[in-house]
C-alpha positions, 0 to 999 in steps of 0.5 A: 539477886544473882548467881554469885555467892550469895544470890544463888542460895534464892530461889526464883520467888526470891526466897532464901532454900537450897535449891542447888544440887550438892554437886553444882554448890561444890563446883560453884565454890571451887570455880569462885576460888578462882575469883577469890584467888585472882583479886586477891593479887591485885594491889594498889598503894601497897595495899591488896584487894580482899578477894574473899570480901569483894567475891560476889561483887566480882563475879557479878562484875565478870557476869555482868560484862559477859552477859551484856557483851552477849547482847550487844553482840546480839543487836550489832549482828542485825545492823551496820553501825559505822566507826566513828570518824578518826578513831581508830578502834573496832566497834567490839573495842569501843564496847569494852573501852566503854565498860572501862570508861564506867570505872574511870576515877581518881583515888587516894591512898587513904579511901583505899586504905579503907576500902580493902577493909570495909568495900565489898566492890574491888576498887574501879581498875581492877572491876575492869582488869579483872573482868576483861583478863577473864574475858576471851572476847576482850582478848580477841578485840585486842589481838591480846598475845596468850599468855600476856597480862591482860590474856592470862591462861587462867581465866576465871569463869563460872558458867 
């Protein structure tokens, strides 16, 4: 479990209490609004993604790309890894080139139909879009213009 919306009501022993204080619940939910907010936008074959059914999944998304951007920082930081030969992308480029690479599929009209419904995970692109607009290092690697879809002034965040 994680700290999205469900997995912060655990406890370290995986046990369901409240170990919270009133203050962090109030501003973890107002902060997760956000998320709920953003996705919901999010549209695809006329149909739009349900923010509030695909909210933990999100923010474990967002999470997710932070927390091992941070690690890949970490070893990166202590070795010279070369470029690749003929492709014009810096090491930090490749990395989130990769994380989009993982949501990379082909999909219908009709499993997106369904899934809006029923699939608390947002379809494949926006686990990627959403993620990288909300993150200001993908923005740095890019040299994304503030303000530009993909480095909008609001980002969602939680920690």
């Amino acid at each position: 479990m994680g700290f999205d919306n469900t997995g912060q009501q655990y406890d370290k022993d995986g046990i369901f209490t409240p170990w919270w204080t009133n203050n962090s619940v109030e501003n973890f939910i107002e902060k997760q609004g956000c998320f709920e907010t953003q996705y919901s936008q999010y549209e695809i074959f006329g149909y739009n993604v349900n923010g509030n059914l695909t909210l933990g999944e999100n923010i474990a998304d967002n999470g997710g790309l932070e927390t091992s951007y941070r690690a890949y920082r970490d070893i990166v930081s202590t070795t010279t890894s070369p470029l690749l030969p003929n492709v014009n992308y810096t090491q930090d480029q490749l990395y989130f080139i990769a994380f989009g690479q993982v949501w990379c599929s082909l999909l219908t009209e009709s499993y997106i139909q369904s899934s809006t419904k029923l699939d608390p995970h947002s379809p494949g692109p926006f686990r990627v879009i959403g993620a990288v607009q909300n993150s200001a290092e993908f923005a740095n690697a890019f040299k994304c213009k503030a303000g530009a879809p993909m480095n909008p002034s609001n980002k969602c965040t939680l920690w």
